[in-house]
KEFIVO-657346 format. One record per atom (N, C-alpha, C, O): residue number from 1; residue in three letters; x, y, z. Coordinates in Angstrom, 1 decimal. Atoms other than C-alpha are relative to their C-alpha. Layout:
+-----+------+--------+--------+--------+
!  nr ! rest !      u !      v !      w !
+-----+------+--------+--------+--------+
! NUM !  ALA !      X !      Y !      Z !
...
+-----+------+--------+--------+--------+
//
This chain:
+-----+------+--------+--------+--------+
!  nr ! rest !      u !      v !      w !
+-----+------+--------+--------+--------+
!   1 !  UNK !   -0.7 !    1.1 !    0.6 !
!   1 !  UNK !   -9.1 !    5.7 !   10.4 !
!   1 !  UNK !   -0.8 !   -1.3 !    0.3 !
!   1 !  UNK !   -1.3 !   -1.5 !    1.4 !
!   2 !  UNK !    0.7 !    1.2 !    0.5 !
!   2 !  UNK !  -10.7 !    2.2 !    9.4 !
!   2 !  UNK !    1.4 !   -0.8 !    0.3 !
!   2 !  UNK !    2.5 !   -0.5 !   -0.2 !
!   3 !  UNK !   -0.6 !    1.7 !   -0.4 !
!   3 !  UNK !   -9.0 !   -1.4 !   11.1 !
!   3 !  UNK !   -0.2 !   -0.7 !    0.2 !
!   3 !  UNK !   -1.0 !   -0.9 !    1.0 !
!   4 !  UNK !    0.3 !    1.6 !   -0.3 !
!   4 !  UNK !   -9.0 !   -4.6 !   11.1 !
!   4 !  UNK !    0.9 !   -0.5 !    1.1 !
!   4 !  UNK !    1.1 !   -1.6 !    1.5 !
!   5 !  UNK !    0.0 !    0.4 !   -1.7 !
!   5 !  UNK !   -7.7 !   -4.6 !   14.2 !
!   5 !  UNK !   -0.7 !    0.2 !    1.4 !
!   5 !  UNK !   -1.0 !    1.3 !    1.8 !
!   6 !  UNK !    0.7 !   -0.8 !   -1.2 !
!   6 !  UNK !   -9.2 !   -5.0 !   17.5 !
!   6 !  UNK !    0.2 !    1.2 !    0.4 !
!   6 !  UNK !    1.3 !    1.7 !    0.2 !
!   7 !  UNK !   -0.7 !   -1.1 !   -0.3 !
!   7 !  UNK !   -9.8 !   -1.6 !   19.0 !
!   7 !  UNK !    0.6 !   -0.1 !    1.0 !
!   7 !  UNK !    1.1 !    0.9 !    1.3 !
!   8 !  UNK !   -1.2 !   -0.7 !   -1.0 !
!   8 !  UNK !   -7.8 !   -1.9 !   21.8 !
!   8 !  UNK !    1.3 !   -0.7 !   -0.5 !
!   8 !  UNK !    2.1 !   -1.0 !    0.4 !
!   9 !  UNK !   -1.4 !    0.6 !    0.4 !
!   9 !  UNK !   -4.8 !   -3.4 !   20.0 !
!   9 !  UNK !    0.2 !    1.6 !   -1.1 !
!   9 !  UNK !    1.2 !    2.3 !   -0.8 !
!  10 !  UNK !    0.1 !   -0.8 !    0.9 !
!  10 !  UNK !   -5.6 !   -0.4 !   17.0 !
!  10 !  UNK !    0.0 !    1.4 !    1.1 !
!  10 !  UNK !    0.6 !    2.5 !    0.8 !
!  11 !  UNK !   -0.5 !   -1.5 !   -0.7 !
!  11 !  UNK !   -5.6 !    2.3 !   19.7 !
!  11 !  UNK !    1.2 !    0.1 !    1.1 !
!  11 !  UNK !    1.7 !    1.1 !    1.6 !
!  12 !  UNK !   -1.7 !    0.2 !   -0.5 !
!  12 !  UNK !   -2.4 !    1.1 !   21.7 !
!  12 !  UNK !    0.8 !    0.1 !   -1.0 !
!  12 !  UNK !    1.8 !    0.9 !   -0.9 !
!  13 !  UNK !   -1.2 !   -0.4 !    1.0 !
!  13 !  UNK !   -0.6 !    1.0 !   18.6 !
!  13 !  UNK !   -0.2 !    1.5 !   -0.4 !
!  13 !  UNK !    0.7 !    2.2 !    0.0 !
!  14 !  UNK !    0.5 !   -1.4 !    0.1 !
!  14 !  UNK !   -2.1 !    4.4 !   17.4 !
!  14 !  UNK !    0.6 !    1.1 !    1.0 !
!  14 !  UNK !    1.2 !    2.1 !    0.6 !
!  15 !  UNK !   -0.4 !   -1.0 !   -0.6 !
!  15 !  UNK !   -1.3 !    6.1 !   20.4 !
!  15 !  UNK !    1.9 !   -0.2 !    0.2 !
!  15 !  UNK !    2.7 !    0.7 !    0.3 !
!  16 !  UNK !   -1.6 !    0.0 !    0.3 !
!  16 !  UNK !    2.3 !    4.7 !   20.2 !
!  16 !  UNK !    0.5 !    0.5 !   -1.2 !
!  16 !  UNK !    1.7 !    0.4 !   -1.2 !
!  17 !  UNK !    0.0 !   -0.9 !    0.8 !
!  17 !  UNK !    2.2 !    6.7 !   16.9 !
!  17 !  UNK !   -0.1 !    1.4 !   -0.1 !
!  17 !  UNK !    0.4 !    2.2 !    0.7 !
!  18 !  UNK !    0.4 !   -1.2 !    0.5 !
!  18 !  UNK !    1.0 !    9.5 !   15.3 !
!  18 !  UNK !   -1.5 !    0.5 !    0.4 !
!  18 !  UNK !   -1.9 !    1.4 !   -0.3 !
!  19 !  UNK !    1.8 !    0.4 !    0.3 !
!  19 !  UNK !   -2.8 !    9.3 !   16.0 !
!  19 !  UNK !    0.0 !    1.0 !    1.5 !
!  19 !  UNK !    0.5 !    0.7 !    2.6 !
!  20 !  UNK !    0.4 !   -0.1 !   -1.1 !
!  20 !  UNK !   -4.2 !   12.1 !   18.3 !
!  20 !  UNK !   -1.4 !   -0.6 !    0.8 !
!  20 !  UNK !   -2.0 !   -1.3 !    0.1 !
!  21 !  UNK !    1.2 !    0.7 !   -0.5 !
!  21 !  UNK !   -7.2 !   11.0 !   20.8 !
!  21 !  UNK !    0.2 !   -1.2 !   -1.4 !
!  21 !  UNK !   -0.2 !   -1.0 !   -2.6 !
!  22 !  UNK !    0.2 !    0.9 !    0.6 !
!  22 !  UNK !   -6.8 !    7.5 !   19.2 !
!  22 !  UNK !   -1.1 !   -0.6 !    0.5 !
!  22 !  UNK !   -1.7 !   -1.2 !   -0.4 !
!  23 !  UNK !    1.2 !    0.6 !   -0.4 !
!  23 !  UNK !   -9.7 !    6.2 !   21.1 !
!  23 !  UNK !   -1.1 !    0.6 !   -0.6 !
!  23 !  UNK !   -2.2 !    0.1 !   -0.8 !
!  24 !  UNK !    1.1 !   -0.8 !    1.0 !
!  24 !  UNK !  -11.5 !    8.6 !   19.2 !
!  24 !  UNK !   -0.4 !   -0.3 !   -1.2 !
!  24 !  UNK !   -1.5 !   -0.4 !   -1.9 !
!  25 !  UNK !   -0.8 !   -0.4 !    2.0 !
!  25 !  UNK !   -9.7 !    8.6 !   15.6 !
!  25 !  UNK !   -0.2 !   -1.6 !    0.0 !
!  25 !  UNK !    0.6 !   -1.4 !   -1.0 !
!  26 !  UNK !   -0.1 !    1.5 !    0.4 !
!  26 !  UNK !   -9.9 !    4.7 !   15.2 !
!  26 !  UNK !   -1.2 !   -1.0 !   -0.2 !
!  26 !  UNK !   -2.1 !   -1.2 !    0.7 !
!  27 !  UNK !    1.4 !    0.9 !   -0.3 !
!  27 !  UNK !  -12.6 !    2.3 !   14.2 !
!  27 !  UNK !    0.3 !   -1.5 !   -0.7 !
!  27 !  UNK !    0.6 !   -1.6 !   -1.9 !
!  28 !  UNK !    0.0 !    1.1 !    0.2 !
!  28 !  UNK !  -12.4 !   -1.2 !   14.2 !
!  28 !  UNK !   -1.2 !   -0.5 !   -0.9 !
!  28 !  UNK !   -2.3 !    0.1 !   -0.7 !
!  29 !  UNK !    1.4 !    1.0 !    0.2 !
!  29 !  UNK !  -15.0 !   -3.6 !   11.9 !
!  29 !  UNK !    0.4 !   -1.3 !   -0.4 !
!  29 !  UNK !    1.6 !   -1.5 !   -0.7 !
!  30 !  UNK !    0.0 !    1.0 !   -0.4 !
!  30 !  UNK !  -15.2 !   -6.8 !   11.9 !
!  30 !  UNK !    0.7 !   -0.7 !   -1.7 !
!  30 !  UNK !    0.4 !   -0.6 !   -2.9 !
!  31 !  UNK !   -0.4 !    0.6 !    1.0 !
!  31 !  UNK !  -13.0 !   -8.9 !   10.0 !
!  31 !  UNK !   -0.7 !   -1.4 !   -0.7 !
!  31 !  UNK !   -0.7 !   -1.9 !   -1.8 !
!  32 !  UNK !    0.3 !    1.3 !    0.5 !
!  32 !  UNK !  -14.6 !  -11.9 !   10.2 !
!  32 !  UNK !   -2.0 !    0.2 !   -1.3 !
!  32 !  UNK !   -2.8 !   -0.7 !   -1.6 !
!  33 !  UNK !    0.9 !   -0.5 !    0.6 !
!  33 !  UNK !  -17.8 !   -9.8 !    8.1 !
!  33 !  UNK !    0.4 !    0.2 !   -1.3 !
!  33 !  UNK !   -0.4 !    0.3 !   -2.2 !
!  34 !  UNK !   -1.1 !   -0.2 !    1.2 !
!  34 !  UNK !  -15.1 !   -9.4 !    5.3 !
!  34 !  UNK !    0.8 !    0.5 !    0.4 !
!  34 !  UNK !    1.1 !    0.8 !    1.6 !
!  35 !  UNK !   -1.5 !    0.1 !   -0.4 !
!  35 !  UNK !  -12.1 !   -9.0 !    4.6 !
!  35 !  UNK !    0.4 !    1.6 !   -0.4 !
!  35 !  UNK !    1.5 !    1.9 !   -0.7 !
!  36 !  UNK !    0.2 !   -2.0 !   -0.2 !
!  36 !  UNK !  -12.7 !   -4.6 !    4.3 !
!  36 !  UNK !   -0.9 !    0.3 !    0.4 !
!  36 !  UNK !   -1.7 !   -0.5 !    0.8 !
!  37 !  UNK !    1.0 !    0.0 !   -0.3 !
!  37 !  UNK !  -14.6 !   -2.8 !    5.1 !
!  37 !  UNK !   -1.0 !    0.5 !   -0.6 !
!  37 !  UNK !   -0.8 !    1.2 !   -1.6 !
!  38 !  UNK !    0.9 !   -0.2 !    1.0 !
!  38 !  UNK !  -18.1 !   -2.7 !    4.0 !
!  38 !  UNK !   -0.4 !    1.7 !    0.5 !
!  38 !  UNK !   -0.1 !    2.4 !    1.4 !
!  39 !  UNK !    0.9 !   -1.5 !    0.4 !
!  39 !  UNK !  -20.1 !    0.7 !    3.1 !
!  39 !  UNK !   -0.9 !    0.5 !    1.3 !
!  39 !  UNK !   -1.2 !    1.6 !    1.5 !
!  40 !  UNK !    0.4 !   -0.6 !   -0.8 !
!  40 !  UNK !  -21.9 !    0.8 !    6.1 !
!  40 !  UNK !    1.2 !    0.2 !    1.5 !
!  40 !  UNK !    0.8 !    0.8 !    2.6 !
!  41 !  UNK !   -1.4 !    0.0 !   -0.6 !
!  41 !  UNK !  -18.3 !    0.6 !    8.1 !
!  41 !  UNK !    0.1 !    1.6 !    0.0 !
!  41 !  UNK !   -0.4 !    2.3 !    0.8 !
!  42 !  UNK !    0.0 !   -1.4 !    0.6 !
!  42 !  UNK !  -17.3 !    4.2 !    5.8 !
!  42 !  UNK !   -1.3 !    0.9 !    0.8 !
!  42 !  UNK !   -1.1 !    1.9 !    1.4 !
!  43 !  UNK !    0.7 !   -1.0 !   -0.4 !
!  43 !  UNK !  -20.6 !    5.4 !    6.7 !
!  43 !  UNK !   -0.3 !    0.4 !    1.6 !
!  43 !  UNK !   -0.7 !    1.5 !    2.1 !
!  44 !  UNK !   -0.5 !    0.0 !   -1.5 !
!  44 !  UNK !  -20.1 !    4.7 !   10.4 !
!  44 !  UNK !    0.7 !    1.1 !    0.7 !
!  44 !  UNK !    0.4 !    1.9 !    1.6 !
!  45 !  UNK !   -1.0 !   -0.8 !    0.2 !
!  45 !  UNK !  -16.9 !    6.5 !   10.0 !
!  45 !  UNK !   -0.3 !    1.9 !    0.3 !
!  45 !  UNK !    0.0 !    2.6 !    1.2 !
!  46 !  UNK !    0.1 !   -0.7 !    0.5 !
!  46 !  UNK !  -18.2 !    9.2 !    8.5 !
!  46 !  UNK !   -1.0 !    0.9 !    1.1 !
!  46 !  UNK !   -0.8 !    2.1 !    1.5 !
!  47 !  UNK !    1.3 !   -1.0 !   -1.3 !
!  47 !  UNK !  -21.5 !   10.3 !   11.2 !
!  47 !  UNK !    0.9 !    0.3 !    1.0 !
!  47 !  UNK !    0.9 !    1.5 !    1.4 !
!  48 !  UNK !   -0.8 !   -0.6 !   -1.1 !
!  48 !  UNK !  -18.8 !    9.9 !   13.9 !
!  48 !  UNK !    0.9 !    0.7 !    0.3 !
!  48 !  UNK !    1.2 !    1.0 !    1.4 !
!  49 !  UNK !   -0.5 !   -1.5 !   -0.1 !
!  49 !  UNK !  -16.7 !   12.5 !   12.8 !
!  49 !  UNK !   -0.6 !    0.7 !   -0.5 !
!  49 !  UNK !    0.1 !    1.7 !   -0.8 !
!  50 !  UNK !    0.8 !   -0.7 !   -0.3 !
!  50 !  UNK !  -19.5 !   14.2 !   12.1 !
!  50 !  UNK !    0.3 !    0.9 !   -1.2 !
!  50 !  UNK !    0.7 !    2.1 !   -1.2 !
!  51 !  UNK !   -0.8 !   -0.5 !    1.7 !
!  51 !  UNK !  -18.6 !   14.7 !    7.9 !
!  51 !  UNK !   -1.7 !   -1.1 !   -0.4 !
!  51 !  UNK !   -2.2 !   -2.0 !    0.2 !
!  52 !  UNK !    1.0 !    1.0 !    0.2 !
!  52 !  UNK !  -21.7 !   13.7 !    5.5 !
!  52 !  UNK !    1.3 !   -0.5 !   -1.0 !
!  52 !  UNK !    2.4 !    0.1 !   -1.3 !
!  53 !  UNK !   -0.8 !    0.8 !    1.0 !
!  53 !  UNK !  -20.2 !   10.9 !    3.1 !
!  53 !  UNK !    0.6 !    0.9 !   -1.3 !
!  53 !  UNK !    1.8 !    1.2 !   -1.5 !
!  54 !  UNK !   -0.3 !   -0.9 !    1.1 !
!  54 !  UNK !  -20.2 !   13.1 !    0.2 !
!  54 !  UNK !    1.2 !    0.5 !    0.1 !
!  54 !  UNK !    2.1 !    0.3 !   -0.7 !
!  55 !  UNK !   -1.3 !   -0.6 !    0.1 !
!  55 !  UNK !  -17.5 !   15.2 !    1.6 !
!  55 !  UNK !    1.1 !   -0.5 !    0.5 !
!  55 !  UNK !    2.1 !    0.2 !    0.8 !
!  56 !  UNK !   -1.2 !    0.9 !   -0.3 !
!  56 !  UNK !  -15.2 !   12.6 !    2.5 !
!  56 !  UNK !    0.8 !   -1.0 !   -1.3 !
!  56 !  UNK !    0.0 !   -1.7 !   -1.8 !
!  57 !  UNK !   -1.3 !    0.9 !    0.0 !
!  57 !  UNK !  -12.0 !   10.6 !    0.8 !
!  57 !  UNK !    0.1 !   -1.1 !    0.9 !
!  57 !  UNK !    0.1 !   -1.0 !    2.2 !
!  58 !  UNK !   -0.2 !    0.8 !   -0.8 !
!  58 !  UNK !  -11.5 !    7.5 !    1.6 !
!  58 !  UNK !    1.4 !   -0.4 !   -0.9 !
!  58 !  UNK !    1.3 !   -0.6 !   -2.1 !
!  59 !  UNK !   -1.1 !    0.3 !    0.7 !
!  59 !  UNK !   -7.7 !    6.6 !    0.8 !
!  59 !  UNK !   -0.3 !   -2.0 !    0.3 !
!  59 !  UNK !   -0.7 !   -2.5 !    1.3 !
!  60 !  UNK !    0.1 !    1.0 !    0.4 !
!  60 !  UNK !   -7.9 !    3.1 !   -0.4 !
!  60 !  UNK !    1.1 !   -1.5 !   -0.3 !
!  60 !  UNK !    1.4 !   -1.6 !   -1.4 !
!  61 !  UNK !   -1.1 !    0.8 !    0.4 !
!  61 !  UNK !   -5.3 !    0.1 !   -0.5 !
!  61 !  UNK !   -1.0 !   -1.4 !   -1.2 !
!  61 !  UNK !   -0.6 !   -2.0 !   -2.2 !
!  62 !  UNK !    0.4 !    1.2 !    0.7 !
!  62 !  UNK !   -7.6 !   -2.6 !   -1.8 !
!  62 !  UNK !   -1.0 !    0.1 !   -0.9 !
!  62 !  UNK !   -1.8 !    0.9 !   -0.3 !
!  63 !  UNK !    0.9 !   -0.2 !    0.7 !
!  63 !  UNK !  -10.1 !   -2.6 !   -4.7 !
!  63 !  UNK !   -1.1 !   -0.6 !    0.4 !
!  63 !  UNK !   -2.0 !   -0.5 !   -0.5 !
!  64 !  UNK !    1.3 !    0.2 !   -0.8 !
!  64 !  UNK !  -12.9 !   -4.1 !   -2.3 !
!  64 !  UNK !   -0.4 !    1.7 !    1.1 !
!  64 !  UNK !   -1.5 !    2.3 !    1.3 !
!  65 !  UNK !    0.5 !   -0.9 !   -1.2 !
!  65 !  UNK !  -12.5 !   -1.4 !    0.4 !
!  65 !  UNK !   -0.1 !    1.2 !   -1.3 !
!  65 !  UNK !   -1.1 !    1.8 !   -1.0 !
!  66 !  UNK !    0.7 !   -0.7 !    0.7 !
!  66 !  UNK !  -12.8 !    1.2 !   -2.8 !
!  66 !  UNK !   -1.3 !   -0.2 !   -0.7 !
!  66 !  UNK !   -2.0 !    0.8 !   -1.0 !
!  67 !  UNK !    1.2 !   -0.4 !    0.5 !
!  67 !  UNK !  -15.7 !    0.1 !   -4.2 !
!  67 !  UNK !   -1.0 !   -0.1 !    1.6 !
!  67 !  UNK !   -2.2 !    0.2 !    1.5 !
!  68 !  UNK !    0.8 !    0.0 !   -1.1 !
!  68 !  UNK !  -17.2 !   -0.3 !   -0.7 !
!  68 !  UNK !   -0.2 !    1.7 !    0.7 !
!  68 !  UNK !   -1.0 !    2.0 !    1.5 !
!  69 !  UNK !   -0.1 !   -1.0 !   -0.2 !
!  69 !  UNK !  -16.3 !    3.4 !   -0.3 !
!  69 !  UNK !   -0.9 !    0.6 !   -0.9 !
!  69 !  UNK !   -1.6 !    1.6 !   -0.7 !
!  70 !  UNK !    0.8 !   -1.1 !    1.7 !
!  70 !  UNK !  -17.8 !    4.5 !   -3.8 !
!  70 !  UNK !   -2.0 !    0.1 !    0.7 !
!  70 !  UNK !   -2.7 !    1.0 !    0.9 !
!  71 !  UNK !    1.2 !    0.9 !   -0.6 !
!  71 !  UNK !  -21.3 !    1.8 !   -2.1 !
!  71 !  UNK !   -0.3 !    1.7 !    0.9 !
!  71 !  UNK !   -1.2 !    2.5 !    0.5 !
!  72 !  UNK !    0.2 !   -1.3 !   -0.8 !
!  72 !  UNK !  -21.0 !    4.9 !    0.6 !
!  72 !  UNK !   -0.5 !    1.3 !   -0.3 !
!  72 !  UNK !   -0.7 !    2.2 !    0.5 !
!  73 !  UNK !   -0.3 !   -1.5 !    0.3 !
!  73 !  UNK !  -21.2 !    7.9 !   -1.3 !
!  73 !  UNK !    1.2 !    0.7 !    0.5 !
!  73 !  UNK !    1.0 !    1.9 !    0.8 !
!  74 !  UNK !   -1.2 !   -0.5 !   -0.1 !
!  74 !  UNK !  -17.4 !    8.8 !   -0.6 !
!  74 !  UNK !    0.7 !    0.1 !   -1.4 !
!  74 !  UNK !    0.7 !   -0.8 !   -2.2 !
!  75 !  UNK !   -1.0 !    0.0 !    0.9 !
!  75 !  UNK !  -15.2 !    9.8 !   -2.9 !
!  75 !  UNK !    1.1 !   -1.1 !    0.1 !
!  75 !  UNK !    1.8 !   -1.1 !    1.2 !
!  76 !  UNK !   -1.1 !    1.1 !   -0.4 !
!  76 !  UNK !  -12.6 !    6.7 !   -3.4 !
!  76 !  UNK !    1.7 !    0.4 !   -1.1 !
!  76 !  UNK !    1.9 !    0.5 !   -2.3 !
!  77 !  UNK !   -1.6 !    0.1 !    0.2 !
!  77 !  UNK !   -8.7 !    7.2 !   -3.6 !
!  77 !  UNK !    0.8 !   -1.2 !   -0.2 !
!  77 !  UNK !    1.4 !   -1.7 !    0.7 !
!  78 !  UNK !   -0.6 !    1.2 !   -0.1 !
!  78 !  UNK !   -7.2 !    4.5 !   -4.8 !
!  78 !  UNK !    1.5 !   -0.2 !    0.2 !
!  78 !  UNK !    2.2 !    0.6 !   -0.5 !
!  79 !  UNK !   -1.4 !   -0.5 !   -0.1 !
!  79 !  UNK !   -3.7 !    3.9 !   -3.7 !
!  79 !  UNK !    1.0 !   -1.7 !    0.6 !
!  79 !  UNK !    1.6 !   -2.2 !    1.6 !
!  80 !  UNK !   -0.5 !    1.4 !    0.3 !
!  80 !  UNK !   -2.5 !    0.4 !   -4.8 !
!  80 !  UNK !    1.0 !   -0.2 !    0.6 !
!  80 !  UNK !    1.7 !    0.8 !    0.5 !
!  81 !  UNK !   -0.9 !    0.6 !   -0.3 !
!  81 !  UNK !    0.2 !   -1.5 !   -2.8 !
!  81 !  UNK !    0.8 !   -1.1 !   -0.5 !
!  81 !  UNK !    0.4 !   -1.7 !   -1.6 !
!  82 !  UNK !   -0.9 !    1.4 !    1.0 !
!  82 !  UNK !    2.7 !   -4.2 !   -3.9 !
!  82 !  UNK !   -1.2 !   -1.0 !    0.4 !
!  82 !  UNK !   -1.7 !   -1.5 !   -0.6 !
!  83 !  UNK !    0.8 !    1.5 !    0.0 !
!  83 !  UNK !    0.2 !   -7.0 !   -2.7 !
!  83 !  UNK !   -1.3 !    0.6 !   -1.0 !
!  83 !  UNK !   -1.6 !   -0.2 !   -1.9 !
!  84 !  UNK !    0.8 !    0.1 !    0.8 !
!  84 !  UNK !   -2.8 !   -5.2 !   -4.4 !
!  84 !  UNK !    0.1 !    0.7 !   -1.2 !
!  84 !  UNK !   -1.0 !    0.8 !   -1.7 !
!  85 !  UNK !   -0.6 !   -0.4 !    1.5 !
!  85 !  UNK !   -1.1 !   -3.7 !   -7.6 !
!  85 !  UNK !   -1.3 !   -0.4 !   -1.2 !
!  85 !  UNK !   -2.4 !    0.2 !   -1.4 !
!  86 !  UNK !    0.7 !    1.1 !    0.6 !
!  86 !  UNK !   -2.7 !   -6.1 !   -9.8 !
!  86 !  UNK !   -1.5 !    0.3 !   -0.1 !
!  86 !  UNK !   -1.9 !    0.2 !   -1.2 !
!  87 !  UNK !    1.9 !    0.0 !   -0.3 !
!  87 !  UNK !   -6.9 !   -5.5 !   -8.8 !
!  87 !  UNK !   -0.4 !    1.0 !   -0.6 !
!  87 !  UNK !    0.5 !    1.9 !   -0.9 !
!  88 !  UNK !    0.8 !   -0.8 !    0.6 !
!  88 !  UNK !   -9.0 !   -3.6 !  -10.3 !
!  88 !  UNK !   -0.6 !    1.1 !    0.8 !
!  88 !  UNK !   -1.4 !    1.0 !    1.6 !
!  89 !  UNK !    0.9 !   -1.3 !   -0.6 !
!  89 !  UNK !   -9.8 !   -0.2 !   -9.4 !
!  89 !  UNK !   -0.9 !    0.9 !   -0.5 !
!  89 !  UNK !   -1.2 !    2.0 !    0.0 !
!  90 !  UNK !    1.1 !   -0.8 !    0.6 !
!  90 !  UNK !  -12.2 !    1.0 !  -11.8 !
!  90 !  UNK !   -1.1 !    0.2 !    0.6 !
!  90 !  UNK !   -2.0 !   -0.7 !    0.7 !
!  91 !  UNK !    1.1 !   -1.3 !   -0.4 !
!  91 !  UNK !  -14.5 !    3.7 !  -10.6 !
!  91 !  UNK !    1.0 !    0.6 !    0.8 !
!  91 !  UNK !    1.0 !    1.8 !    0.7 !
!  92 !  UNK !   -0.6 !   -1.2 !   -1.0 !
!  92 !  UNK !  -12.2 !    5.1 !   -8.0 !
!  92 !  UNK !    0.1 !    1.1 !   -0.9 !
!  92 !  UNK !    0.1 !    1.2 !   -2.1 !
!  93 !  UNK !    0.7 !   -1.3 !    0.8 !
!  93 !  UNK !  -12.8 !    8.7 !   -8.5 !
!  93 !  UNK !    1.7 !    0.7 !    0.0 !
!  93 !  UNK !    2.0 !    1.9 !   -0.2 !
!  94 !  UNK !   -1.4 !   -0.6 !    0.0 !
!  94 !  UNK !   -8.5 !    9.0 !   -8.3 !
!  94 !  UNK !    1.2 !   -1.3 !    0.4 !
!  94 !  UNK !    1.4 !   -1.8 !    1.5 !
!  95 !  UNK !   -1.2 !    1.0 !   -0.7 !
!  95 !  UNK !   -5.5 !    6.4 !   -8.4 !
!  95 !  UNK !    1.5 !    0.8 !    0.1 !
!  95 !  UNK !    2.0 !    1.6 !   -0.7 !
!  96 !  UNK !   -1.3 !   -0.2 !   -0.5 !
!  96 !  UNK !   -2.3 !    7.0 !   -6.8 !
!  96 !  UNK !    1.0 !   -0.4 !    0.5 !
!  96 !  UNK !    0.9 !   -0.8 !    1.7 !
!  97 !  UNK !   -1.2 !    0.8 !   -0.3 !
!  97 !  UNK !    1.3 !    5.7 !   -6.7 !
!  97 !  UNK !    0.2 !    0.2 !    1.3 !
!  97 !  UNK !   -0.4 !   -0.5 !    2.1 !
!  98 !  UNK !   -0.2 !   -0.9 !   -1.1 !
!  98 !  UNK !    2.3 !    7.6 !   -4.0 !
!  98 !  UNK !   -0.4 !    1.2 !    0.9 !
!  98 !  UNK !   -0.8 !    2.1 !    0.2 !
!  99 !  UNK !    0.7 !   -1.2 !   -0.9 !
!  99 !  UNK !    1.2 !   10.1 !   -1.4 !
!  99 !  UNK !    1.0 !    1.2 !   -0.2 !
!  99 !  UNK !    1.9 !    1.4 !    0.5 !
! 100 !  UNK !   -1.1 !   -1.4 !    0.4 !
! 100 !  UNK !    3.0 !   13.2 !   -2.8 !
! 100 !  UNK !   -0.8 !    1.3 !    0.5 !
! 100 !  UNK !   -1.9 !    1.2 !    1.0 !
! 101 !  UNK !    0.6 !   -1.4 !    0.3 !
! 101 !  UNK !    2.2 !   16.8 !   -2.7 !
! 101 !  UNK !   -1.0 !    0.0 !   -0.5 !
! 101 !  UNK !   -2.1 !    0.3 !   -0.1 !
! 102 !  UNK !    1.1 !   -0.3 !    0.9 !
! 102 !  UNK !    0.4 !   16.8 !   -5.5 !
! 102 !  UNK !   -1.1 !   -0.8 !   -0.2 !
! 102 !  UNK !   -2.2 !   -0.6 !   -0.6 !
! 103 !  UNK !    1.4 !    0.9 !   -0.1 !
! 103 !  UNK !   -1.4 !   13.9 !   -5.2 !
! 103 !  UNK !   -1.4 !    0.3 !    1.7 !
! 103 !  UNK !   -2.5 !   -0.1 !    1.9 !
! 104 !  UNK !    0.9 !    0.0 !   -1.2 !
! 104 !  UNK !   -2.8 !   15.2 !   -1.5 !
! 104 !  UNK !   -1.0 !    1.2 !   -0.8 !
! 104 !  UNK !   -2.2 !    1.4 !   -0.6 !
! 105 !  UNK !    0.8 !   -1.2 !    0.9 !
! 105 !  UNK !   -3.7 !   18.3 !   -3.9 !
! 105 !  UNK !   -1.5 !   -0.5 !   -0.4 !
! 105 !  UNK !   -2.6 !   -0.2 !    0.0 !
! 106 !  UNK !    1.2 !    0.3 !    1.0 !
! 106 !  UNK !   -5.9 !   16.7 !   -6.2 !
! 106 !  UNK !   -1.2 !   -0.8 !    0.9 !
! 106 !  UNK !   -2.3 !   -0.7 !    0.4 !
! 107 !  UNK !    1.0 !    0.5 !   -0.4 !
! 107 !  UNK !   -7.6 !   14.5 !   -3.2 !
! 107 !  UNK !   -0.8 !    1.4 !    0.7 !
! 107 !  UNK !   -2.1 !    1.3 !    0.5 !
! 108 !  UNK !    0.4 !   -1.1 !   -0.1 !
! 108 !  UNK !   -8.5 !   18.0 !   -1.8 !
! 108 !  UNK !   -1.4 !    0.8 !   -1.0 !
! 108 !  UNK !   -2.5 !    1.3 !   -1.1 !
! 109 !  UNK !    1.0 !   -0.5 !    1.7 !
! 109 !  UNK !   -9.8 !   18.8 !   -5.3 !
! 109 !  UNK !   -1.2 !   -0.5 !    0.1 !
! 109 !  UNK !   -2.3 !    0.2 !    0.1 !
! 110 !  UNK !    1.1 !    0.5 !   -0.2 !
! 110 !  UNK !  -11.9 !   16.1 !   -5.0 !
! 110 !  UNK !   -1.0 !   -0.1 !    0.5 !
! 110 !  UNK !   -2.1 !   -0.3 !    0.0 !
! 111 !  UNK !    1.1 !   -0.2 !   -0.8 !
! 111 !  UNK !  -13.7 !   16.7 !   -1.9 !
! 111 !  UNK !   -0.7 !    1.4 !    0.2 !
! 111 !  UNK !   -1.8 !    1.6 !    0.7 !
! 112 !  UNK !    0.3 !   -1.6 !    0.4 !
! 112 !  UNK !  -13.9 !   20.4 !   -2.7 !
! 112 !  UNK !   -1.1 !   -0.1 !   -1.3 !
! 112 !  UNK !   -1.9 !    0.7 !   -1.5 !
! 113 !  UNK !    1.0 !   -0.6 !    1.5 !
! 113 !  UNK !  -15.9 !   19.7 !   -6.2 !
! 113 !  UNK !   -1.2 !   -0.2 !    0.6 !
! 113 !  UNK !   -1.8 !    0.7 !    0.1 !
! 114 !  UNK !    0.5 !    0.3 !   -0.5 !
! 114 !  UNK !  -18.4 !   18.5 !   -4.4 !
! 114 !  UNK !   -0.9 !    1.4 !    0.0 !
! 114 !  UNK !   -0.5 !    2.4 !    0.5 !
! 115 !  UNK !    0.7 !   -1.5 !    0.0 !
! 115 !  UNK !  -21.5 !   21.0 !   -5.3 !
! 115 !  UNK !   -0.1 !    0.6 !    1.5 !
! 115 !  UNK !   -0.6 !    1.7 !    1.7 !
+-----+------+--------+--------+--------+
//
């Protein structure tokens, strides 16, 4: 998981969640570098759980942090909120209202077509 919060604020809250080994599962980048995260953030992500880009989803709230995912070679999920409704998410390779069943399906799909 990708935050713009410090990590020790992002893995105190984390472990007061859901989040196993949060010191692990969490990665901070710098807000003050933008306001998502950029493509080399994702690809960060991506070596340290030890996934190449390609076979990763990146679930998406903002139409910057999707195309900075696409920048990566990840597959981008777009998955609009009330504040970013409105933005443009053309290229994401999937938009989605909600995290349903069927929509965890199809992100599955996605990382599966992957020759």
């Amino acid at each position: 998981s990708l935050s713009t919060m410090d990590q020790v604020t992002a893995v105190s809250l984390a472990s007061k969640a859901w989040v196993e080994n949060p010191e692990k599962n969490i990665f901070s980048f710098s807000w003050e570098e933008r306001c998502c995260p950029s493509a080399d953030s994702w690809i960060h992500l991506a070596r340290h759980i030890g996934v190449r880009t390609v076979h990763c989803a990146a679930l998406c709230t903002s139409s910057n942090s999707s195309k900075s995912a696409l920048l990566a070679g990840m597959k981008s999920v777009a998955v609009p909120d009330r504040f970013t409704g409105y933005q443009d998410f053309s290229g994401a390779d999937l938009i989605v209202d909600e995290m349903t069943d069927s929509a965890v399906g199809a992100i599955f799909k996605l990382v599966e077509s992957y020759p």
